[in-house]
C-alpha positions in Angstrom: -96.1 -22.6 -93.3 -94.7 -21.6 -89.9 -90.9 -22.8 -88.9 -90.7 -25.6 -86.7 -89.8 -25.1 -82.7 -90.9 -27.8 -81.5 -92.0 -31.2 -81.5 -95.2 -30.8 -81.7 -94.9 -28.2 -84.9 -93.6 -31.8 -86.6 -96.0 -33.8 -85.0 -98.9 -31.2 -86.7 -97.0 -31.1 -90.0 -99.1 -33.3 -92.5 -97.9 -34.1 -96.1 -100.1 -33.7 -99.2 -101.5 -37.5 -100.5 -102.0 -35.5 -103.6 -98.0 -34.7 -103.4 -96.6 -35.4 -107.0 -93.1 -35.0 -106.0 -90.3 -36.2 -103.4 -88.2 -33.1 -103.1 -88.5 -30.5 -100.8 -90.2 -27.3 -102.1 -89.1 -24.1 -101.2 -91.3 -23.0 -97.9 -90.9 -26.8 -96.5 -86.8 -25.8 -96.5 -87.3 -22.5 -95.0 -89.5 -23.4 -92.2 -87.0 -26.2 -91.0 -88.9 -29.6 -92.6 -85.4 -30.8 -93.8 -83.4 -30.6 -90.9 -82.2 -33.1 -88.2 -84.7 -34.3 -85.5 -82.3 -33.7 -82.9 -82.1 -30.0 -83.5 -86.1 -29.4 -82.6 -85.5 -31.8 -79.6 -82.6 -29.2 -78.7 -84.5 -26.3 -79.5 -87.0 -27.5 -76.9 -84.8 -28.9 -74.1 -83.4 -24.9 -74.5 -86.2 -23.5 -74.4 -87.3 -25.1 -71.3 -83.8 -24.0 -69.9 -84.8 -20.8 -70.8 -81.1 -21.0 -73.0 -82.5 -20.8 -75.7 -81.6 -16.9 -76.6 -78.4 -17.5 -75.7 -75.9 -15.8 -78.1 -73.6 -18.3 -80.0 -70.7 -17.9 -82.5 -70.9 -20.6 -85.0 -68.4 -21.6 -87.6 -68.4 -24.0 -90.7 -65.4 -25.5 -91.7 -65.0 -28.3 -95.1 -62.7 -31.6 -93.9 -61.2 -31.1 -97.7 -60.1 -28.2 -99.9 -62.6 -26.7 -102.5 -64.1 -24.0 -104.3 -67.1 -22.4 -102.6 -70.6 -22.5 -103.7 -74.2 -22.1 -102.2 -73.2 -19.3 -99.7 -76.4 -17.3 -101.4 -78.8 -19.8 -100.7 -77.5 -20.1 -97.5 -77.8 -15.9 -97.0 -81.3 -16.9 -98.3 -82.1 -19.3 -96.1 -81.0 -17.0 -92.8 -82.3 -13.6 -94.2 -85.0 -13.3 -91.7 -83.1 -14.2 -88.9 -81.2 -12.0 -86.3 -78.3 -13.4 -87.1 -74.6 -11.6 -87.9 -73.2 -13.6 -90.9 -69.8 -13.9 -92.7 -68.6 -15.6 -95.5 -66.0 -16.5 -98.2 -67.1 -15.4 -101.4 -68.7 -17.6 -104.2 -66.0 -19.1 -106.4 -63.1 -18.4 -103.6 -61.0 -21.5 -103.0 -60.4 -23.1 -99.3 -58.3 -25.2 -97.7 -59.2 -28.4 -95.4 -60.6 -26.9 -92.0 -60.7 -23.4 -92.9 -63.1 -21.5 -92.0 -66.2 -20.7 -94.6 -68.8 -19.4 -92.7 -69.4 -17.5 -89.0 -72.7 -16.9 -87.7 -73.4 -15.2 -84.8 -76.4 -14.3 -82.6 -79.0 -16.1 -80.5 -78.8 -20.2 -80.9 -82.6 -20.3 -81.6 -82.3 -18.2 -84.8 -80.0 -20.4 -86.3 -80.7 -24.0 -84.6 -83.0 -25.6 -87.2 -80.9 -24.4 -90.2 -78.1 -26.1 -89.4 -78.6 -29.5 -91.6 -80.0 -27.2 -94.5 -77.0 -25.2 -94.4 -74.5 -27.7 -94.2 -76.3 -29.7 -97.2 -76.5 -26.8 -99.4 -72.4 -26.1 -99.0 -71.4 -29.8 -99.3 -73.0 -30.3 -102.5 -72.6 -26.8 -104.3 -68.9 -27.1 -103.3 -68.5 -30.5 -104.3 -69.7 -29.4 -107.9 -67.9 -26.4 -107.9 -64.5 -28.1 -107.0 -65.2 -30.4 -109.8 -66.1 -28.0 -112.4 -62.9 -25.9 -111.3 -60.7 -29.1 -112.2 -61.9 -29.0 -115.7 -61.8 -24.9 -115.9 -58.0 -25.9 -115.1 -57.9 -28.5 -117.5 -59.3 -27.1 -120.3 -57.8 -23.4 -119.9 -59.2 -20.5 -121.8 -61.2 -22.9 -124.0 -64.8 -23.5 -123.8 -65.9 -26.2 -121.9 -70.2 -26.4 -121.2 -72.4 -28.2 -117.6 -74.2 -31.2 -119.2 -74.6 -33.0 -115.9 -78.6 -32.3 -115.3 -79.4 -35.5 -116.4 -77.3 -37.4 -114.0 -79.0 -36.0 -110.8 -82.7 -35.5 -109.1 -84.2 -32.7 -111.1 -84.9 -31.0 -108.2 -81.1 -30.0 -107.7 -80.3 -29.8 -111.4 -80.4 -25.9 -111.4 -78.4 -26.2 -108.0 -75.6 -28.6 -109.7 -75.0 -26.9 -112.8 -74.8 -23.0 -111.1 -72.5 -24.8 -108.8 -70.3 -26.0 -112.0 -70.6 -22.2 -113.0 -69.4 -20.7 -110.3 -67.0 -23.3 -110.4 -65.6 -22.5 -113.8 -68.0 -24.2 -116.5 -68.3 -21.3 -119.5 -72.4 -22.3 -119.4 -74.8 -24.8 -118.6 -77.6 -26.6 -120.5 -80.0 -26.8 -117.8 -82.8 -24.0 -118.4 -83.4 -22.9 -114.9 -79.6 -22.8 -114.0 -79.0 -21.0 -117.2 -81.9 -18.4 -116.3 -80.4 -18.0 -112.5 -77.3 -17.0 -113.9 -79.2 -14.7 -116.4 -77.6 -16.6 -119.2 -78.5 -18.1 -122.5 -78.8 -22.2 -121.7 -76.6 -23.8 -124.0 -76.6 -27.0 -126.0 -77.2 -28.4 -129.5 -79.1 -31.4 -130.6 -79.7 -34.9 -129.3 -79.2 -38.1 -131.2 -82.3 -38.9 -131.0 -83.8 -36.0 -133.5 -80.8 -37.7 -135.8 -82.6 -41.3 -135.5 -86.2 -40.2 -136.2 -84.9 -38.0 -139.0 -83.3 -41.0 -140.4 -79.9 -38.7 -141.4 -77.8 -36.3 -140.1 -77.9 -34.0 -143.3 -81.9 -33.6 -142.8 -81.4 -32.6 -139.5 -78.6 -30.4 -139.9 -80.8 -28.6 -143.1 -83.4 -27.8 -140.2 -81.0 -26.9 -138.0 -80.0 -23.7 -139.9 -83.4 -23.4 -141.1 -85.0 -23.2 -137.7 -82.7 -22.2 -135.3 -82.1 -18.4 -134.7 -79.3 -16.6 -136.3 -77.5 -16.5 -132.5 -77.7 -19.9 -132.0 -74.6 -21.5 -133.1 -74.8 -24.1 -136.0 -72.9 -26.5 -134.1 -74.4 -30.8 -135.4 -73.5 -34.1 -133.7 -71.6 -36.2 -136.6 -71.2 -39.6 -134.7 -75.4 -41.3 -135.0 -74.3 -43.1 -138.6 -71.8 -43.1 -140.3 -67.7 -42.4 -140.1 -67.4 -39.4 -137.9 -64.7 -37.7 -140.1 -67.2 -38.8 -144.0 -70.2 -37.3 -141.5 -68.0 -33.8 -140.8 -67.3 -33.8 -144.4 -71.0 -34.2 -145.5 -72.1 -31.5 -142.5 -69.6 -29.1 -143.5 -70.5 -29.2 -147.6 -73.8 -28.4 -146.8 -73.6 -25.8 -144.2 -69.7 -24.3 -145.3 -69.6 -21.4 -143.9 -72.7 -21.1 -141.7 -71.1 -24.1 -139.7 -69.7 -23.4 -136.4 -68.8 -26.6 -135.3 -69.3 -30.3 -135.0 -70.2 -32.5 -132.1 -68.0 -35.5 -131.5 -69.8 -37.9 -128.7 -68.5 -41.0 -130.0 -69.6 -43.9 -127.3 -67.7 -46.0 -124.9 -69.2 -48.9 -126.6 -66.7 -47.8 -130.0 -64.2 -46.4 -127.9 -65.3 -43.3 -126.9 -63.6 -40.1 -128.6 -60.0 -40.5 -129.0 -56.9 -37.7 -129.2 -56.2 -39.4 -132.7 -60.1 -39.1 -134.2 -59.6 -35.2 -133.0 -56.7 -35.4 -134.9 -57.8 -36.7 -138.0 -61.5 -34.6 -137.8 -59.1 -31.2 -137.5 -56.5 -32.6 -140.2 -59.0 -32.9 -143.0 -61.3 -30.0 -141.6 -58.3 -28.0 -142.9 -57.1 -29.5 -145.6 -61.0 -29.0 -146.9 -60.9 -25.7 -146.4 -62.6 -25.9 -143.6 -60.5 -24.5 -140.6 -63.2 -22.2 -138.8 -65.5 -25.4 -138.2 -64.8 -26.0 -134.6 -64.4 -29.5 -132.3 -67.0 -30.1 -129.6 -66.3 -32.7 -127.4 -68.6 -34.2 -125.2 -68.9 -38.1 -123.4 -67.7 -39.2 -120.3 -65.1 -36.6 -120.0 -62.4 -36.4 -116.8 -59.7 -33.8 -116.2 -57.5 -35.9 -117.8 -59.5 -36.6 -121.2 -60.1 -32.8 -121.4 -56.1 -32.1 -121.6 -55.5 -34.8 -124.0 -58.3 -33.7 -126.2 -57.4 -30.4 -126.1 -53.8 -31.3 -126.8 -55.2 -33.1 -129.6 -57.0 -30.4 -131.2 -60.5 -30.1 -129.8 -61.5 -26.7 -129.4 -64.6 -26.8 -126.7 -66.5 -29.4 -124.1 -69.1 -30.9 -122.4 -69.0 -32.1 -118.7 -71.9 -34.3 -117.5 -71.0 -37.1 -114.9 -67.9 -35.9 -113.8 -69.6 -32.8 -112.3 -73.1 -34.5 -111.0 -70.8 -37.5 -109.3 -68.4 -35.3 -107.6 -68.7 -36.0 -103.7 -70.1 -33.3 -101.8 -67.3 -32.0 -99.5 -68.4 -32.6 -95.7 -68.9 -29.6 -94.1 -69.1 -29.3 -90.2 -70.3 -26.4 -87.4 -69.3 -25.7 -84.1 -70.6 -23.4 -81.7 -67.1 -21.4 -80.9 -68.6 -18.8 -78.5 -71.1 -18.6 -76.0 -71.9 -15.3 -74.9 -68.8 -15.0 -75.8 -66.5 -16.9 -74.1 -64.6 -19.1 -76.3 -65.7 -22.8 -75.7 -65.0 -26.3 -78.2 -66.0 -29.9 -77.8 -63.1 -32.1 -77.1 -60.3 -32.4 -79.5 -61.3 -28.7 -81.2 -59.9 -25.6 -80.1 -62.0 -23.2 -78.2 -63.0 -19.4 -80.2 -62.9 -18.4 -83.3 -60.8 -19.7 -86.2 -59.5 -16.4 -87.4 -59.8 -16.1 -91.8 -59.4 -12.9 -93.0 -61.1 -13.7 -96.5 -64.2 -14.1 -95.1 -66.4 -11.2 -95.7 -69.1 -9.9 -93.8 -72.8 -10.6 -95.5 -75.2 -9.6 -93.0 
């Protein structure tokens, strides 16, 4: 699929009536199908100028503070261009109108990658900066990405190595799991508990099927009292039982600091004091400290992450052949960072 230059590259570019899917696949990205209009229309006004290898310093800078994600699709995205790139790291924090990204070279390298790029930084960054406010909230403990099923699955992977990146100790998503070359963590639906009929069957197969690495961790809220369902979980598995699930919904209340309490309290006095807490359900910041406080040892963040607002992201060309130059109300040449680091 050859990159788009011109109009009549989108005028000749035909979609599939066989097409299964809405998203974008990989070669449609890198040959400029999801970017602006405008920015082919440029292209060819340049072009006709004969402008268009004009050499350009470009910068990207957020309109809020964040953690950065997505600079190596974006290195992906540009990594056949002649183009001079620099970055902040994956996982550095910024500030509100520092500078993320520099690009330099000629404008018709970079022109049609400029929505693309932008996209890919707003989202990853929004999901990183939300996964970093739980890393902060929940401190050294565990706390796991369930967002995939609050978003398009064609950014699922995307979202949840944001959340990584981020902070988030793993993520349940295969694909994102793979791209980190990690295991993809999670434990067992409430659904397997409803066709089982009970959460004692289930938790039987559990450790009968599951591999000796994966942890025996079983969902204790699908019938009956959450603290008589630990109990039963933890008499039949004893010492083979990592943990319990609390995911308790908002219809009942949702998990509280005092059922944490009262799941750890007779954990212990059972004789049970290695079974860890897993928390899970609508969880904020501000649950994940209170449940913590309360005694629950490990999370799992799903909406909070997938909502988070991407964090606008803008370019300006800075230089032309350059000479420092800026569109009214911005300052002219480069915004000096010295975290960023050079890429290409």
């Amino acid at each position: 699929m050859r990159e788009f230059k011109k109009l009549e590259d989108v005028k000749d570019f035909k979609i599939d009536k066989e097409r299964r899917f809405f998203s974008a696949q990989h070669e449609e990205i890198a040959c400029g199908a999801t970017t602006d209009i405008y920015f082919i229309k440029t292209l060819e006004i340049l072009e006709h100028l004969g402008l268009a290898e004009k050499k350009v310093t470009a910068e990207v800078f957020p309109r809020r503070g964040g953690v950065l994600a997505g600079l190596d699709e974006v290195l992906n995205l540009l990594k056949d261009k002649d183009l001079e790139i620099w970055g902040l790291p994956e996982g550095e924090t910024f500030e509100s109108k520092e500078t993320v990204l520099r690009i330099r070279g000629p404008y018709k390298e970079l022109a049609v990658f400029e929505t693309p790029l932008l996209g890919i930084l707003a989202s990853s960054c929004g999901w990183a900066t939300a996964a970093r406010e739980c890393r902060e909230a929940a401190g050294d403990k565990i706390f796991i990405c369930f967002g995939a099923r609050h978003v398009h699955p064609a950014v699922a992977s995307v979202m949840e190595r944001a959340a990584v990146i981020g902070g988030a100790s793993g993520a349940s998503c295969i694909l994102a799991a793979k791209l980190l070359n990690l295991n993809p963590t999670g434990t067992v639906p409430h659904a397997a508990f409803l066709i089982a009929g009970d959460t004692l069957t289930i938790s039987r197969a559990y450790d009968e099927v599951m591999p000796p690495d994966s942890p025996r961790i079983i969902l204790v809220d699908t019938f009956k009292d959450e603290v008589e369902e630990t109990l039963r979980v933890a008499d039949l598995l004893k010492d083979k039982l990592d943990g319990i699930r609390l995911d308790t919904p908002s219809e009942r209340g949702g998990v509280t600091p005092d059922l944490v309490k009262e799941v750890r309290a007779l954990l212990n006095l059972k004789g049970y004091g290695h079974v860890k807490i897993f928390v899970s359900g609508g969880l904020t910041p501000e649950k994940i400290r209170v449940l913590s406080e309360a005694g629950a040892d490990a999370f799992g963040v799903g909406s909070y992450i997938s909502s988070a607002s991407p964090i606008d992201m803008t370019m300006d060309v800075k230089e032309v052949d350059d000479k420092p130059v800026a569109k009214r109300g911005r300052l002219p040449g480069i915004i000096e960072n010295h975290k960023l680091k050079r890429f290409k």
